[in-house]
DOPADO-301090 format. One line per field, with one value per residue: residue number from 1; residue in three letters; x, y, z of N, C-alpha, C in turn. Coordinates in Angstrom, 1 decimal. Layout:
resi = NUM; ...
resn = ALA; ...
n_x = X; ...
n_y = Y; ...
n_z = Z; ...
ca_x = X; ...
ca_y = Y; ...
ca_z = Z; ...
c_x = X; ...
c_y = Y; ...
c_z = Z; ...
//
This chain:
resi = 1; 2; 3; 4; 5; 6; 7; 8; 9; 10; 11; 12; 13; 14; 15; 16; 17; 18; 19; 20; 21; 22; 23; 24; 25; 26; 27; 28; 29; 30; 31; 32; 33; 34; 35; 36; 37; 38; 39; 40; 41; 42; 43; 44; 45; 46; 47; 48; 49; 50; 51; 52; 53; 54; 55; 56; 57; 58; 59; 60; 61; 62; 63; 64; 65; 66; 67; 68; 69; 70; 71; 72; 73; 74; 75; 76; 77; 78; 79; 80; 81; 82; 83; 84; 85; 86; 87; 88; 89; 90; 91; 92; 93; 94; 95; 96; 97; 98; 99; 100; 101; 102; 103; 104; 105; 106; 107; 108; 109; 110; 111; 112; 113; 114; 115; 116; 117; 118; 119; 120; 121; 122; 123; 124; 125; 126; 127; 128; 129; 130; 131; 132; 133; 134; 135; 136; 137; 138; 139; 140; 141; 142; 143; 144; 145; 146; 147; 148; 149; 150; 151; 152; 153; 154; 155; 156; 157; 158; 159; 160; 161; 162; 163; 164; 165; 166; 167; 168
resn = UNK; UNK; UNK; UNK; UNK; UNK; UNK; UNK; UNK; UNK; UNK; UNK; UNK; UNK; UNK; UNK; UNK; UNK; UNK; UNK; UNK; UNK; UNK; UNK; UNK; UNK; UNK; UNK; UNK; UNK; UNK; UNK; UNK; UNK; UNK; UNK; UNK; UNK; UNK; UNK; UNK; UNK; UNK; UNK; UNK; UNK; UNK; UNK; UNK; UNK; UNK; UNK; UNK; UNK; UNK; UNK; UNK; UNK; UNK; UNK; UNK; UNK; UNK; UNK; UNK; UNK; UNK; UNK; UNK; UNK; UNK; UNK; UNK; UNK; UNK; UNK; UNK; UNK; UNK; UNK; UNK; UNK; UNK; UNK; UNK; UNK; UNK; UNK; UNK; UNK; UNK; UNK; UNK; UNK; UNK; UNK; UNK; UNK; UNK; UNK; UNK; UNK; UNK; UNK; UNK; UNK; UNK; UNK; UNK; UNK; UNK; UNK; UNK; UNK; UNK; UNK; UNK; UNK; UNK; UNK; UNK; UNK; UNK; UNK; UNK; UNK; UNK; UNK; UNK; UNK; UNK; UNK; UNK; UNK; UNK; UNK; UNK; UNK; UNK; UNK; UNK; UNK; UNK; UNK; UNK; UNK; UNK; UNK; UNK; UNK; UNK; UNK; UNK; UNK; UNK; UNK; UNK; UNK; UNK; UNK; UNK; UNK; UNK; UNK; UNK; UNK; UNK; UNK
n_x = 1.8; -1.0; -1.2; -3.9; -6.0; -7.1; -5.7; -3.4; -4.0; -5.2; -2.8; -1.4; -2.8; -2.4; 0.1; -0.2; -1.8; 0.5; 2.1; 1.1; 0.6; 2.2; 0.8; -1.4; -4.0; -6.9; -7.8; -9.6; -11.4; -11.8; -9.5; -7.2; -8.1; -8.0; -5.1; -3.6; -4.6; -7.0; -10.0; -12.7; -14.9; -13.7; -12.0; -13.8; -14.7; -12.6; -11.1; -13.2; -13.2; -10.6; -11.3; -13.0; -11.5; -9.2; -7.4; -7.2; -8.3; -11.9; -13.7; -16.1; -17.5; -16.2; -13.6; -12.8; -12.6; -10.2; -7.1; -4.6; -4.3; -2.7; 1.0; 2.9; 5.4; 4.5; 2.9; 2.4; 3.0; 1.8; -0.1; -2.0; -3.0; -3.7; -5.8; -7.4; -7.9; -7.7; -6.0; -2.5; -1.7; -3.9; -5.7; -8.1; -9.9; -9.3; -6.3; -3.2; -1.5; -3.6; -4.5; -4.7; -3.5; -3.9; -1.8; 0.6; 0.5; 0.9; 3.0; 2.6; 1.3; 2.9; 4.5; 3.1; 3.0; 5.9; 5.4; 4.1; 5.5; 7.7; 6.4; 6.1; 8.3; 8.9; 6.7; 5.5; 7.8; 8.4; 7.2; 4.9; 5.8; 9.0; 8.0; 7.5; 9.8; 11.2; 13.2; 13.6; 14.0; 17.0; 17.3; 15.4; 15.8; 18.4; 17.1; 16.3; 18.5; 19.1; 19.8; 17.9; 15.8; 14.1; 13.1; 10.9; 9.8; 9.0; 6.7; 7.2; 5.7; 5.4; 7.7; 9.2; 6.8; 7.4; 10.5; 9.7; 8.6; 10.9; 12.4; 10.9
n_y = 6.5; 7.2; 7.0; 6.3; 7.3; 5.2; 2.7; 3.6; 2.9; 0.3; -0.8; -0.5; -0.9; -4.1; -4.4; -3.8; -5.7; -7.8; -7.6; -8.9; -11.1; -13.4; -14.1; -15.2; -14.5; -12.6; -9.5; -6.8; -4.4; -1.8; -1.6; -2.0; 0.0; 2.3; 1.8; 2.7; 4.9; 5.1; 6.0; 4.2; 3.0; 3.5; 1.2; -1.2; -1.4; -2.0; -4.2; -5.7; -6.0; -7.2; -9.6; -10.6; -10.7; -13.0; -12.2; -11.7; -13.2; -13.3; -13.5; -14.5; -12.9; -13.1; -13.7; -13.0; -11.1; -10.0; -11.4; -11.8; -14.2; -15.4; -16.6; -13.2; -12.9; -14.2; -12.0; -10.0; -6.3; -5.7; -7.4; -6.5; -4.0; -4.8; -6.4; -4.0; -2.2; -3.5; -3.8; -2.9; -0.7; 0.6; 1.6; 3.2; 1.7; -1.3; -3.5; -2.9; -4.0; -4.0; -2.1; 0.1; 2.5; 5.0; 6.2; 8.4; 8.2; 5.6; 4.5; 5.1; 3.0; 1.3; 2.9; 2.7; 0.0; -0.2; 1.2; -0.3; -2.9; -1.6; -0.7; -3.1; -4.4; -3.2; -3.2; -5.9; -7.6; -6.1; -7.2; -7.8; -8.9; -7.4; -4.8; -4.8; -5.6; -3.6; -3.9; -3.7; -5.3; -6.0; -4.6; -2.9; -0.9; 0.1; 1.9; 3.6; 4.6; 6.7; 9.7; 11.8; 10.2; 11.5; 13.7; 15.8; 16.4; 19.2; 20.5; 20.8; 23.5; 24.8; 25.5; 27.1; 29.2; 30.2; 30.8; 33.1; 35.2; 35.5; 36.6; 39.5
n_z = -8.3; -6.4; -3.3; -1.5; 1.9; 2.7; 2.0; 3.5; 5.8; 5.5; 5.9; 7.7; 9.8; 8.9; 9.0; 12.5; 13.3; 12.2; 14.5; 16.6; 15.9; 16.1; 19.1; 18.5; 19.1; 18.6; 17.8; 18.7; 17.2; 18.5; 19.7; 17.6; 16.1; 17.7; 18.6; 16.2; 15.4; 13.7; 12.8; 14.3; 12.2; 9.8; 10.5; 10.6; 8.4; 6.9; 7.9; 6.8; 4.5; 3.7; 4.7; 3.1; 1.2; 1.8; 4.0; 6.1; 9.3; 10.8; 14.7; 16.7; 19.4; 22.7; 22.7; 20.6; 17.3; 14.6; 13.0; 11.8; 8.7; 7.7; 8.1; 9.0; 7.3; 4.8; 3.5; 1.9; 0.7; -1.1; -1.6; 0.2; -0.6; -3.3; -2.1; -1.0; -2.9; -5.5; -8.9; -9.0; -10.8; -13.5; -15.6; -16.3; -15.2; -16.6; -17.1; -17.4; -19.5; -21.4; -22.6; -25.2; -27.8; -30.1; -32.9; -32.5; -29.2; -28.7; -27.3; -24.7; -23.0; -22.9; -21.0; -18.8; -18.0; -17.5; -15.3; -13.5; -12.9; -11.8; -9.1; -8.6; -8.1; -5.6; -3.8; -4.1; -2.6; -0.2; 2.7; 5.2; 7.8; 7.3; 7.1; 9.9; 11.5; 10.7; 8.7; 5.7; 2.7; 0.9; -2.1; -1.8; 0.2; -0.6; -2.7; -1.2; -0.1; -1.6; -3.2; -3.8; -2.7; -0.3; -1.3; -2.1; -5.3; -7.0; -9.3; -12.7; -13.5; -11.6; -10.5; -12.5; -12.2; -9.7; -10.9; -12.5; -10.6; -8.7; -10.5; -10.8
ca_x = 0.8; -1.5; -1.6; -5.0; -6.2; -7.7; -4.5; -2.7; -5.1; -4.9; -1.6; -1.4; -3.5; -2.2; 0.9; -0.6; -2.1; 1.1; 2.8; 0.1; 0.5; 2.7; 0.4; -2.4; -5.2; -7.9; -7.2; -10.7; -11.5; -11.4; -8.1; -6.8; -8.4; -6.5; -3.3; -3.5; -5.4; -7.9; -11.5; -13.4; -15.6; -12.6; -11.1; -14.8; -14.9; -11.2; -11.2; -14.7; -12.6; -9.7; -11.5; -13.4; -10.1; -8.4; -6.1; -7.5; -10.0; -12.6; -14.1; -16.8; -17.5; -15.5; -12.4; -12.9; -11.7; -9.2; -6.0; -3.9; -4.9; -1.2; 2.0; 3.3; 6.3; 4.1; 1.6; 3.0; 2.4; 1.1; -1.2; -2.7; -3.0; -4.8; -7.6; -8.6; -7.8; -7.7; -4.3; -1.4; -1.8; -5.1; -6.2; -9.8; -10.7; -8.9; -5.3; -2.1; -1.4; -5.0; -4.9; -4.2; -4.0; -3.5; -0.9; 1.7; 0.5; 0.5; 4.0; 2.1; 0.9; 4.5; 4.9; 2.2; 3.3; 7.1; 5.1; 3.8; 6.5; 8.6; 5.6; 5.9; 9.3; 8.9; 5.4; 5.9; 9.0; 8.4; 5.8; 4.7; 7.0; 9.9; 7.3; 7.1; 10.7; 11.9; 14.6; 13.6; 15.1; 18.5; 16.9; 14.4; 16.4; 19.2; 16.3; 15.7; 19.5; 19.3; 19.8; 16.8; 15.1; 13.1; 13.1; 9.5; 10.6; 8.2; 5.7; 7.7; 5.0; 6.1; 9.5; 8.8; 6.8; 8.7; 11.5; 9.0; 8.4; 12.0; 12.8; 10.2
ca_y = 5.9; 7.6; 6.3; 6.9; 7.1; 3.6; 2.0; 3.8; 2.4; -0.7; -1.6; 0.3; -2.2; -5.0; -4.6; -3.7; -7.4; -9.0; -7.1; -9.5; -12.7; -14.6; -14.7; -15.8; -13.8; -12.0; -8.3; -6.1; -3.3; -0.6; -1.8; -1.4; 2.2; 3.6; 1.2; 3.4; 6.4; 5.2; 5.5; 2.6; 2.6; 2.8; 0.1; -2.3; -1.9; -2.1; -5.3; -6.2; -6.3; -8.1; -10.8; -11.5; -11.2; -14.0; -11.9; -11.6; -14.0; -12.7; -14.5; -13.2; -13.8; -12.2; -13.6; -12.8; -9.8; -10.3; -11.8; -11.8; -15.5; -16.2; -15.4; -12.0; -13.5; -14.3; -11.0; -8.1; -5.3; -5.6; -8.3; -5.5; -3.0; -4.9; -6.4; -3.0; -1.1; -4.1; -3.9; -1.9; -0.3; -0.1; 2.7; 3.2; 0.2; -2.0; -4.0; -1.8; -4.5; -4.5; -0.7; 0.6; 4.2; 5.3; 6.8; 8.6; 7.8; 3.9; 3.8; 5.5; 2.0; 0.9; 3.7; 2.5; -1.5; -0.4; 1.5; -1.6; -3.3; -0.8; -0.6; -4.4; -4.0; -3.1; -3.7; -7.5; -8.2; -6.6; -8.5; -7.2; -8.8; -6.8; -3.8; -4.6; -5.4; -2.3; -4.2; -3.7; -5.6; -4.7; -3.7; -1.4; -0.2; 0.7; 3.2; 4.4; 5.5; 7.5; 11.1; 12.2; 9.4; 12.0; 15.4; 15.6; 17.2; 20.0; 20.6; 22.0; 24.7; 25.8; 25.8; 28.3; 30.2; 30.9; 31.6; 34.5; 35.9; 35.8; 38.0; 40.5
ca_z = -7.5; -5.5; -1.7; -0.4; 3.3; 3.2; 1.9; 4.0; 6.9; 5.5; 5.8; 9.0; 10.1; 8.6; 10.3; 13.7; 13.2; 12.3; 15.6; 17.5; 15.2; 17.1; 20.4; 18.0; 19.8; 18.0; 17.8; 18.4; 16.2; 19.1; 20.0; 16.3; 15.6; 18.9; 18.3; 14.9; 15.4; 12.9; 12.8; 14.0; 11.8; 8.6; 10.9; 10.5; 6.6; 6.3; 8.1; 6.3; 2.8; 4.1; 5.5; 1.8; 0.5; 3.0; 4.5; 7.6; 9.6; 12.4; 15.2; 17.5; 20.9; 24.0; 22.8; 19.0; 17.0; 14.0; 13.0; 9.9; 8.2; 7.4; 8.7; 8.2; 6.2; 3.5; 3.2; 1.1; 1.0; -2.6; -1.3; 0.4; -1.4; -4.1; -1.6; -0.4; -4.8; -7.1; -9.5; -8.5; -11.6; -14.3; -16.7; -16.4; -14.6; -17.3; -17.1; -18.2; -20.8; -22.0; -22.6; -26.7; -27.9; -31.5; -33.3; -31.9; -28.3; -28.4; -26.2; -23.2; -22.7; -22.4; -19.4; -17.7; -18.2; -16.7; -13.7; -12.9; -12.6; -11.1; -8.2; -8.2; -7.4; -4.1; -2.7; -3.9; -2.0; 1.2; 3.2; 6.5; 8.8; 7.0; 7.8; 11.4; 11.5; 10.4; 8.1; 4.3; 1.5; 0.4; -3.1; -1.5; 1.0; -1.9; -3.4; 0.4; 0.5; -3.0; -2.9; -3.8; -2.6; 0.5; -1.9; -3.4; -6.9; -7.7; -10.0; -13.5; -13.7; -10.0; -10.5; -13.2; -11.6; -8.5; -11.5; -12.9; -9.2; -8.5; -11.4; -10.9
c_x = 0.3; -1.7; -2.8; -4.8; -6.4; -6.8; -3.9; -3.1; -4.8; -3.6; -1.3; -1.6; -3.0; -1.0; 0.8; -1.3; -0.8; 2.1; 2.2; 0.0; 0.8; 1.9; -0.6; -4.1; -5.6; -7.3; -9.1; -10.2; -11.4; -10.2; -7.1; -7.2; -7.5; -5.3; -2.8; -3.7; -6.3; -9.2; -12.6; -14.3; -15.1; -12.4; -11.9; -14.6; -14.0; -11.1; -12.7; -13.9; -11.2; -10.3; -12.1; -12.5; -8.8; -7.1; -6.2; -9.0; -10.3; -13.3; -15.1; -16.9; -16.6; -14.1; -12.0; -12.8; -11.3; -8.1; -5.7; -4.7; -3.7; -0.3; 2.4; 4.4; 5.5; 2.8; 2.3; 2.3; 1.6; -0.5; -2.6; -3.5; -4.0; -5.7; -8.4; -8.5; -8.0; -5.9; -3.5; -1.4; -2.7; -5.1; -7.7; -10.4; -10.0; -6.9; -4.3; -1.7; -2.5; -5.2; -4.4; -4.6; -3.5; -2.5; 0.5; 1.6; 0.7; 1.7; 3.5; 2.0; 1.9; 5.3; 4.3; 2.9; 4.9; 6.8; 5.3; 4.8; 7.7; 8.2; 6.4; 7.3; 9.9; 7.4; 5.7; 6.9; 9.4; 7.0; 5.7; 5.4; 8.6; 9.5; 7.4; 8.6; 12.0; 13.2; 13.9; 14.4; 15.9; 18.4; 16.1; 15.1; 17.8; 18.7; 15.9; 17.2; 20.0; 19.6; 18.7; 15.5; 13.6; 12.7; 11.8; 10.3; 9.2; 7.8; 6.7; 7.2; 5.2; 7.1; 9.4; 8.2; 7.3; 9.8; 11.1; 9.3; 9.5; 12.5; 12.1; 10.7
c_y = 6.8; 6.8; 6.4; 6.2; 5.8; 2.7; 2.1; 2.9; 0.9; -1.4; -1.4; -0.6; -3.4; -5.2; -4.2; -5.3; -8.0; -8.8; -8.2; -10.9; -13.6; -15.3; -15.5; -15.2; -13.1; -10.3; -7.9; -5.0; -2.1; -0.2; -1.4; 0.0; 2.9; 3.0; 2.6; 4.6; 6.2; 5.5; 4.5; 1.9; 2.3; 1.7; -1.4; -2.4; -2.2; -4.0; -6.6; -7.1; -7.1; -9.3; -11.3; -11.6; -12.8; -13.5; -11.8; -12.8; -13.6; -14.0; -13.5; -13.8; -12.9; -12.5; -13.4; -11.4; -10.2; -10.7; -12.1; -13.6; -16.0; -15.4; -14.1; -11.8; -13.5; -13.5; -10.0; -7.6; -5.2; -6.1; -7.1; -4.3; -3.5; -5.7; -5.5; -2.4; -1.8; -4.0; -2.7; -0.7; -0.9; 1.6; 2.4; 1.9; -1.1; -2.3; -2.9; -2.6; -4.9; -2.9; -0.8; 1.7; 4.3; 6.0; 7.1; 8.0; 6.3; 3.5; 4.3; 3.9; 1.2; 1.6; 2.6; 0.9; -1.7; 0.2; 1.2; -2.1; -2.8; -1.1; -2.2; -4.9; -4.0; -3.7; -5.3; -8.1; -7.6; -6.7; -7.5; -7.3; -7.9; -5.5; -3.6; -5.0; -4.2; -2.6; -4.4; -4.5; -4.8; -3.5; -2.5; -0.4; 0.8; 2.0; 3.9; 5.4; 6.5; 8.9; 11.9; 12.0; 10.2; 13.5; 15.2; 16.5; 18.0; 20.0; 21.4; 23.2; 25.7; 26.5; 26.8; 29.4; 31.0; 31.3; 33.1; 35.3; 36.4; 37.2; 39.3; 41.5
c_z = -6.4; -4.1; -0.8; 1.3; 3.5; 2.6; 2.7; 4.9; 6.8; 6.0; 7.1; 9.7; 10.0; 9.7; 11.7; 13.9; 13.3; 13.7; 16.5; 17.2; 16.0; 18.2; 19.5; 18.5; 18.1; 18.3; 17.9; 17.7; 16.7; 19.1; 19.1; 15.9; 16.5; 19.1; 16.9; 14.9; 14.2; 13.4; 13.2; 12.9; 10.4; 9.0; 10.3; 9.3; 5.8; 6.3; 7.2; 5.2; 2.9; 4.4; 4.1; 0.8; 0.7; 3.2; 5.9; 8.3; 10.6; 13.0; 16.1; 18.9; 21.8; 23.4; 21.1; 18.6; 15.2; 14.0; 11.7; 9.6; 7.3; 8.2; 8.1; 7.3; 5.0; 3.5; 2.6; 1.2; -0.3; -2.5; -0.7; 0.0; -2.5; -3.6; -1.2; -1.8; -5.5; -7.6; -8.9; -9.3; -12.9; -14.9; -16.6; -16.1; -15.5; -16.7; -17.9; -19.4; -21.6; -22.5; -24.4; -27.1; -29.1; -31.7; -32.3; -30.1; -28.3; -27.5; -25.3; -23.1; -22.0; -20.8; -18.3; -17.3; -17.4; -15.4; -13.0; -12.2; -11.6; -9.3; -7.6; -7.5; -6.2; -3.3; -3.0; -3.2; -0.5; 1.7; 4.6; 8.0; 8.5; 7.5; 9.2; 12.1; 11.4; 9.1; 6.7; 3.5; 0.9; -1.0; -2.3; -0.6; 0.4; -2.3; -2.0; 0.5; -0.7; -2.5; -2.9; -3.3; -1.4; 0.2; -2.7; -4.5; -7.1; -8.8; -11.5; -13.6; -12.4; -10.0; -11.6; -12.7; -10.7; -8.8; -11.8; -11.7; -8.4; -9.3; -11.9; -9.6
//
């Protein structure tokens, strides 16, 4: 899964909202870009697409802003993620169990379909108060204490090369 900027942002956000939940105040949009270091103007379109999603409701007026539009117990991160992308995972705009490919390829579909799942894994089970808590679920937090779990794994065509280059 790719993580773009405006997920990132999103969520960023999202939990910068549910940090504020409790008082029940409105959050403005300045206040959120430099709580975050975003953009204000990512912050307006971020919040734009959340609010016709109902993850967030605005109010206007002096004491108006945003605010999550449930508690942050019940907002995953998933939730997130597909009001500002759509599915967690899709193939050309289409469902991963709506996908079919001929012959020898037809188990790719099956990758893509345990991605899913894998993804779902984790973004569906922690919610934003676990986010703003700092305390993860024990499963996620299991794959957080892996070995490898903070080693990006190189590119195989790298790791070759930098073998060639070694032995020249």
């Amino acid at each position: 899964m790719r993580i773009t900027a405006k997920i990132d942002y999103a969520v960023r956000l999202c939990v910068e909202l549910a940090s504020r939940y409790d008082d029940g105040s409105y959050a403005k949009s300045d206040e959120l870009a430099a709580a975050q270091q975003i953009p204000v103007s990512y912050v307006l379109g971020i919040l734009n697409t959340l609010k016709q999603t109902g993850l967030v409701e605005t109010r206007r007026g002096a004491d108006g802003g945003a605010r999550l539009a449930a508690p942050p117990a019940e907002i995953a991160v998933a939730d997130v993620i597909r009001a500002i992308d759509g599915p967690l995972a899709s193939v050309g705009g289409r469902h991963v169990e709506d996908v079919a490919y001929p012959g020898a390829s037809a188990p790719v579909r099956d990758v893509w379909v345990a991605l899913r799942v894998a993804m779902r894994s984790v973004l569906d089970v922690v919610t934003l108060a676990d986010v703003l808590a700092g305390e993860l679920p024990a499963p996620v937090g299991a794959l957080l204490a892996a070995d490898d779990a903070w080693r990006t794994r190189p590119n195989r065509r790298d790791v070759v090369r930098a073998a060639a280059r070694a032995a020249d």
